[in-house]
C-alpha positions in Angstrom: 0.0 0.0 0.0 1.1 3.8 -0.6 -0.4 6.9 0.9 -2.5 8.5 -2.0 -4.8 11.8 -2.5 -8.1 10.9 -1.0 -10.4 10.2 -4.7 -11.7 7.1 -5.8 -12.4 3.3 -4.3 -9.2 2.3 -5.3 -6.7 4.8 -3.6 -3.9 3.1 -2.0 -3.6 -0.1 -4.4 -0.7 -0.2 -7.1 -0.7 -1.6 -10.2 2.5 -2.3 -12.4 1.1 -2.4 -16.1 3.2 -4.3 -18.8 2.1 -4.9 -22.4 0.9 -2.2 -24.8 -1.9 -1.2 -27.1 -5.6 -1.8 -26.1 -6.4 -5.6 -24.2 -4.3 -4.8 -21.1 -4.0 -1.3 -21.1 -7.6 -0.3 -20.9 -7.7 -2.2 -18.1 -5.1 0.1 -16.6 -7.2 2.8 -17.6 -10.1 1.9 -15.9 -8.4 0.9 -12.9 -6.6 4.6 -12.8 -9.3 6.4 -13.3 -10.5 4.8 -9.9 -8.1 6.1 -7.7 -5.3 3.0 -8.4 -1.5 4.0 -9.0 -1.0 2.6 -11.7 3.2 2.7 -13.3 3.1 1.9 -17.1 5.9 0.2 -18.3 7.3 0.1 -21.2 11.3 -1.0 -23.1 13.3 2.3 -23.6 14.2 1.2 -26.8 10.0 0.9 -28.1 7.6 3.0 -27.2 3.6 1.5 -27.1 2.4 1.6 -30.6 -1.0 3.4 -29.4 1.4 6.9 -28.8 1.1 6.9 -32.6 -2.8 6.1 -33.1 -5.2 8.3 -34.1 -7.5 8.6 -37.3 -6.2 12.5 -37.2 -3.7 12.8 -34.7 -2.3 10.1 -32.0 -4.7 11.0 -29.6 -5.8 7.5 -28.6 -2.5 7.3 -26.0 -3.8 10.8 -24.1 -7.0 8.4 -23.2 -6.2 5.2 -22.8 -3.0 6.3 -20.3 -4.6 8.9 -18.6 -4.2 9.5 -14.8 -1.0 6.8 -15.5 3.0 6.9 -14.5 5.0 6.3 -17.4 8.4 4.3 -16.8 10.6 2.7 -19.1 12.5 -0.8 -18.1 14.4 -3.4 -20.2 12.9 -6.9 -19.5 14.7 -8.3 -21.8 18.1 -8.3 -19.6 18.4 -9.5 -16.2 19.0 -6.4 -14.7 15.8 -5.0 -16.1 13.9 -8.3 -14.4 15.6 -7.5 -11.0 13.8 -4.0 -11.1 10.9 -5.0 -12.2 10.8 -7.7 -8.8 11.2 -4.8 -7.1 8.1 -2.8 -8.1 6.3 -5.9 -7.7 7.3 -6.9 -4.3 5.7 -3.1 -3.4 2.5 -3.6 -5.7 -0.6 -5.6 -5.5 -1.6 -5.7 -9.1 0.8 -6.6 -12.3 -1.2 -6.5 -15.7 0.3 -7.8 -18.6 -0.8 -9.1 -22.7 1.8 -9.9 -23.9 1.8 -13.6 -25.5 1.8 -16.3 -22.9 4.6 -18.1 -22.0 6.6 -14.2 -22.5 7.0 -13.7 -18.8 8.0 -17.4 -17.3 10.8 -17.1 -20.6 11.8 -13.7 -18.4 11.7 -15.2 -15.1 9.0 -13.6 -14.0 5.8 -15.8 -13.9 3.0 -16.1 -11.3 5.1 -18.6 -9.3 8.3 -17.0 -9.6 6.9 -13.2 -8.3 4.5 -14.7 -5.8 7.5 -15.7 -4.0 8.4 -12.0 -3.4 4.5 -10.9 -3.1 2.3 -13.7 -2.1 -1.0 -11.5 -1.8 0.2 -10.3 -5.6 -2.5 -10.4 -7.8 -1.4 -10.9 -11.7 -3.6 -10.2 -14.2 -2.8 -11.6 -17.6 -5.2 -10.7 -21.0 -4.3 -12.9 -24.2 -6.2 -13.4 -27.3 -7.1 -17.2 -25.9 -5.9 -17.6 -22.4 -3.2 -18.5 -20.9 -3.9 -22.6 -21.2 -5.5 -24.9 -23.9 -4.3 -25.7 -27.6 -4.7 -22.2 -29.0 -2.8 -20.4 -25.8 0.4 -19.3 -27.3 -1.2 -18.4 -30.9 -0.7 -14.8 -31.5 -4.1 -13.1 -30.6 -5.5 -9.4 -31.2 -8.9 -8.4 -30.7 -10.4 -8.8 -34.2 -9.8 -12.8 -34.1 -11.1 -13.2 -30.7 -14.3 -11.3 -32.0 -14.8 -13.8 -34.8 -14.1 -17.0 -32.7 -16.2 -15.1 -30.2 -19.0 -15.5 -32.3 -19.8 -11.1 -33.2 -18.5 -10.5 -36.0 -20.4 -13.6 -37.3 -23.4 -11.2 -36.3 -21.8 -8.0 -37.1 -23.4 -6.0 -40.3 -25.6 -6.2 -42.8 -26.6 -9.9 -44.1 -26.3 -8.8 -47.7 -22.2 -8.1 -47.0 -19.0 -10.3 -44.8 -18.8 -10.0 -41.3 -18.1 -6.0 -40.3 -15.9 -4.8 -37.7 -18.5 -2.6 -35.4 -16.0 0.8 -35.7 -14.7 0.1 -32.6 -12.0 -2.3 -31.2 -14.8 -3.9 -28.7 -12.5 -7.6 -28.4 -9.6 -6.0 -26.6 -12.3 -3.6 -24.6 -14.0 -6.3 -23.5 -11.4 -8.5 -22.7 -9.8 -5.3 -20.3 -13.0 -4.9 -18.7 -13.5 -8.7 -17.6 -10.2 -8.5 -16.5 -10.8 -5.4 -14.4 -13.7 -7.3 -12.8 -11.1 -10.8 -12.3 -8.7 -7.9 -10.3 -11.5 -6.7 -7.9 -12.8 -9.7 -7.4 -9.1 -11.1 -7.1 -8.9 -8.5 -4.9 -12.2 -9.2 -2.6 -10.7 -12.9 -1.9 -7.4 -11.6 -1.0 -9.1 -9.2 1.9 -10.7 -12.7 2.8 -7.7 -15.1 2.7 -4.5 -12.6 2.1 -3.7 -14.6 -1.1 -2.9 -13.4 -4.8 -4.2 -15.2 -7.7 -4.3 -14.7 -11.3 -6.7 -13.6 -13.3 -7.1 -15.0 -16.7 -8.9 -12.7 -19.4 -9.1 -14.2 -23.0 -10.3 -12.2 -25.7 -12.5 -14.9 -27.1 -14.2 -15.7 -24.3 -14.8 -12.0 -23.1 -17.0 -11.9 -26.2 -18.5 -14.9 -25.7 -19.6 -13.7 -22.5 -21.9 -11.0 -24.5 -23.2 -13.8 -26.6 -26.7 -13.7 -25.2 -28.1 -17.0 -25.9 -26.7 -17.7 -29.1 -25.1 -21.4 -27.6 -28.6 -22.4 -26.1 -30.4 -21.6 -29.0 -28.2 -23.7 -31.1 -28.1 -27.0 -28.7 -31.4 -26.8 -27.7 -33.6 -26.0 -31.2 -30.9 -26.2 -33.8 -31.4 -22.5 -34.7 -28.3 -20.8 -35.4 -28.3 -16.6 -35.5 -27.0 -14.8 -38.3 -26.2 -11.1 -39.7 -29.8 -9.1 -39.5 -29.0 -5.3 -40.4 -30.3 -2.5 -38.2 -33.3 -5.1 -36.7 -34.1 -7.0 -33.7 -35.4 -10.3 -36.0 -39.2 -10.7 -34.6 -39.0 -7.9 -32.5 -41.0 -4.8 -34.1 -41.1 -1.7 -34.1 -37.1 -1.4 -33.3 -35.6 0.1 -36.1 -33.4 3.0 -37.6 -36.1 5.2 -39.9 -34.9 8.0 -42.1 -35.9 11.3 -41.7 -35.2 14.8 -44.1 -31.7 15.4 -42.0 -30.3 11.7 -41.4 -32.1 8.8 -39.3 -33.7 8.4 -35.8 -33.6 5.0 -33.5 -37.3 4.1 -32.6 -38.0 1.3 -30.4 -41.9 0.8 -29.1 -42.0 -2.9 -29.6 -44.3 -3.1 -26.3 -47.9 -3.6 -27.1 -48.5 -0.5 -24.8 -45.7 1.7 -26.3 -46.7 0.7 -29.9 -50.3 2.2 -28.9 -48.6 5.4 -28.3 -46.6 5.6 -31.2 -49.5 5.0 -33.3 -51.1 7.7 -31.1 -48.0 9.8 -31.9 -48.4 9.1 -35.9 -51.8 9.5 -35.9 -52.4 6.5 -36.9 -54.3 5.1 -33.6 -56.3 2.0 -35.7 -53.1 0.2 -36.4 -52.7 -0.5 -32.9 -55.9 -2.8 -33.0 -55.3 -4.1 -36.1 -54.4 -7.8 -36.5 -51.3 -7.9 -38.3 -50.1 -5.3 -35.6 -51.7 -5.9 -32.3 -49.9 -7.8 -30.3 -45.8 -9.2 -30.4 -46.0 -11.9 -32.2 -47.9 -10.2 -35.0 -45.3 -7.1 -35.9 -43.0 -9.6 -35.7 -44.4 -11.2 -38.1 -45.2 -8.3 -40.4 -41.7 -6.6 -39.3 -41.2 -5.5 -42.8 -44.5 -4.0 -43.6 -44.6 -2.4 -40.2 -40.9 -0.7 -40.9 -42.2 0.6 -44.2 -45.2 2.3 -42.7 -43.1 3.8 -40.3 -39.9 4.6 -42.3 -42.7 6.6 -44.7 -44.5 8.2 -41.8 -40.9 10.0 -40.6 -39.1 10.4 -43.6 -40.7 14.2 -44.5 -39.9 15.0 -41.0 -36.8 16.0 -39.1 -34.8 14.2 -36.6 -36.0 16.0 -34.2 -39.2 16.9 -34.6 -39.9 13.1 -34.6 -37.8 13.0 -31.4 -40.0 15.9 -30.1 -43.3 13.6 -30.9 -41.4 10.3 -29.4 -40.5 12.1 -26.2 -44.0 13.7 -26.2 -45.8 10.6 -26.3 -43.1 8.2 -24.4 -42.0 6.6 -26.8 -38.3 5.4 -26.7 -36.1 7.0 -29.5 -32.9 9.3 -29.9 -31.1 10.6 -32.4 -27.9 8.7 -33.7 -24.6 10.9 -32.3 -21.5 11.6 -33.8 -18.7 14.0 -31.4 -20.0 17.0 -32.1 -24.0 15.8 -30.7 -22.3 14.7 -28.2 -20.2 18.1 -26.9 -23.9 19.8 -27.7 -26.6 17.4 -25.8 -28.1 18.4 -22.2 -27.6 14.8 -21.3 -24.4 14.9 -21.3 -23.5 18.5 -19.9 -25.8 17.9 -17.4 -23.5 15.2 -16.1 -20.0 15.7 -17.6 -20.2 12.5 -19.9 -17.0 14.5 -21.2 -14.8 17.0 -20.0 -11.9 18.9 -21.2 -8.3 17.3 -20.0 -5.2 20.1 -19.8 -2.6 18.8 -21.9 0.9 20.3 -22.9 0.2 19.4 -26.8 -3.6 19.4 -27.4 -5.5 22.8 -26.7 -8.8 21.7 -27.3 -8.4 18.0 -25.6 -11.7 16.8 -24.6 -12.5 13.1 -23.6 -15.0 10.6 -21.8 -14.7 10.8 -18.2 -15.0 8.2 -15.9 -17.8 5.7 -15.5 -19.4 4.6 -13.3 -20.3 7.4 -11.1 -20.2 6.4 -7.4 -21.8 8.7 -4.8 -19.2 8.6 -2.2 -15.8 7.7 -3.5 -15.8 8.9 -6.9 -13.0 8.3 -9.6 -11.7 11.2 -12.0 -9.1 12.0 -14.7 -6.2 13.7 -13.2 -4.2 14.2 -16.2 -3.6 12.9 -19.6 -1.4 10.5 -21.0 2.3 11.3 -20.7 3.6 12.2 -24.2 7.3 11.6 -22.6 8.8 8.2 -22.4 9.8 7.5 -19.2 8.4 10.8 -17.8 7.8 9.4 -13.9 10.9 7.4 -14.4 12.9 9.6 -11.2 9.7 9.7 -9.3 9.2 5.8 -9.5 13.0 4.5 -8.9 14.2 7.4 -6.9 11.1 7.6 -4.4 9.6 4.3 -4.5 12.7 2.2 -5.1 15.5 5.1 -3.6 17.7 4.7 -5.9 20.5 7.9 -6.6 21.0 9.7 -9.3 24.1 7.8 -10.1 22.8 4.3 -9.9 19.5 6.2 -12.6 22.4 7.2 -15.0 24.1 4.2 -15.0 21.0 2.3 -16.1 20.3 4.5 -18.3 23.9 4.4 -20.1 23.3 0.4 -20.1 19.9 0.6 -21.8 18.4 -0.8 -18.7 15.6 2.5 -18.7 
């Protein structure tokens, strides 16, 4: 433990994170943004690939290593391994993806540190786990997606499998291992013993499968691409309107009544092709015309106007800039503006969830400087003088 700032339900735990781009990292973030100290490692000689991401700039590393210490450290050398037992044997958490089998070639697998740390908890993300046939197979997000089973259901049936826009795998797979570390954590409080937590990217998204496995060993059915619908579930649609499309979802017997209320069309509640569950979703199509025709000389929000009016679930589809606009989300800081040396207008999600009394927040953004916390780390947690930090620095070691 280590005497931090009073914020967040995670003050006073550690974390050393290894690894780089999104599978472990956003685990770190999340973790961070909850009050954790969390010291991101990575080789002096290769910097995290995500510094350079961005569709317009490399703004992707602000984000995901916000509210983190950055540290360089040579694993690769024994030297580098020594140090790294060091931070561990003052840490409760280490976080690592790289491939398994990378850190017992290093000396520094789960038996090896809890030796040092026996109440260390190591939490390890790999595209499919750290056991089993497939475990040392390179892994990123996109494959454990498709063995997953989503991108199978990602996209329009009349095109492949689509990526969703986002890389939801690795996000996934860091938020399961976030819960493995606080439940890793819960048992330790109980018994004062570490563990590891094994996150695989596969079976992250599996987890959000719904009941795609039942439906196939118990009826045969197996689910495929279906567009913008819920198959059998009507109305619950994207309908186009004069300035782009609105979501509409009234697929409640009572809700439909008010949306034919809101349309002004109050006899297709009662009539048979529409009037009960089963029957729109048996007419989906139809239905989805009559309502695609009804808002398409209107504007996106006019028909949200009518929706709200009558409560009827519906919203508007957002891009960044309906976001920085929308009440919703000044009302409760969904995002906030982040000082930053480089970026002047550097504005990003803040932290969810909100908790009443020990809430997380961002502290500061991403580190653009290799190795930027690198005297704070080894000359005030580890003591070391500045002689001893230039010598490792001459031998590559940070």
């Amino acid at each position: 433990m280590f005497d931090s700032t009073s914020f967040g339900s995670l003050k006073g735990l550690r974390m050393i994170e290894l690894g780089q781009l999104i599978a472990g990292p956003f685990c770190g973030q999340l973790m961070a943004d909850h009050g954790a100290e969390v010291i991101k490692v990575e080789a002096p000689d290769r910097e995290d690939p995500m510094r350079k991401w961005g569709q317009s700039a490399p703004l992707w590393w602000p984000v995901v290593s916000r509210n983190k210490k950055c540290v360089t450290l040579n694993l690769r050398v024994k030297k580098g391994q020594e140090l790294l037992k060091d931070l561990v044997r003052e840490s409760d958490f280490l976080l690592e993806n790289f491939r398994p089998g990378t850190m017992e070639k290093w000396g520094l697998g789960y038996e090896e540190l809890k030796k040092i740390n026996p109440g260390l908890i190591m939490i390890r993300v790999s595209g499919y786990g750290q056991t089993g046939p497939e475990a040392k197979k390179a892994g990123y997000g996109s494959i454990g997606e498709a063995m997953g089973g989503m991108r199978n259901l990602a996209g329009d049936p009349s095109t492949p499998p689509s990526r969703i826009g986002l890389s939801i795998g690795d996000s996934l797979a860091a938020t399961f291992a976030t819960l493995g570390a606080l439940l890793a954590l819960r048992h330790r409080e109980e018994t004062g013993e570490g563990q590891v937590v094994d996150s695989a990217i596969y079976e992250s998204v599996l987890a959000m499968m719904e009941s795609v496995v039942p439906e196939y060993t118990q009826t045969g059915f197996i689910r495929e691409r279906t567009g913008s619908i819920l198959p059998n579930v009507a109305p619950s649609n994207a309908y186009p309107t004069l300035d782009g499309d609105i979501l509409i979802g009234a697929n409640q017997d009572s809700v439909f009544g008010r949306l034919c209320v809101a349309m002004d069309r109050p006899e297709l509640a009662t009539d048979p092709r529409y009037i009960d569950h089963q029957a729109r979703g048996e007419n989906q199509v139809k239905l989805d015309g009559l309502i695609a025709k009804w808002t398409s000389d209107k504007t996106t929000a006019s028909v949200n106007a009518l929706m709200t009016g009558h409560g009827v679930p519906a919203g508007k589809i957002f891009k960044a800039p309906d976001m920085l606009e929308d009440p919703q989300y000044l009302a409760r800081d969904s995002i906030v503006k982040v000082h930053h040396p480089d970026y002047e207008n550097l504005y990003m999600q803040n932290v969810s969830p909100k908790l009443s009394a020990s809430p997380g927040e961002i502290r500061w953004a991403g580190s653009t400087e290799m190795g930027s916390h690198n005297s704070e780390i080894y000359k005030g947690m580890l003591k070391m003088t500045e002689d001893e930090m230039r010598s490792l620095k001459e031998q590559g070691i940070i």
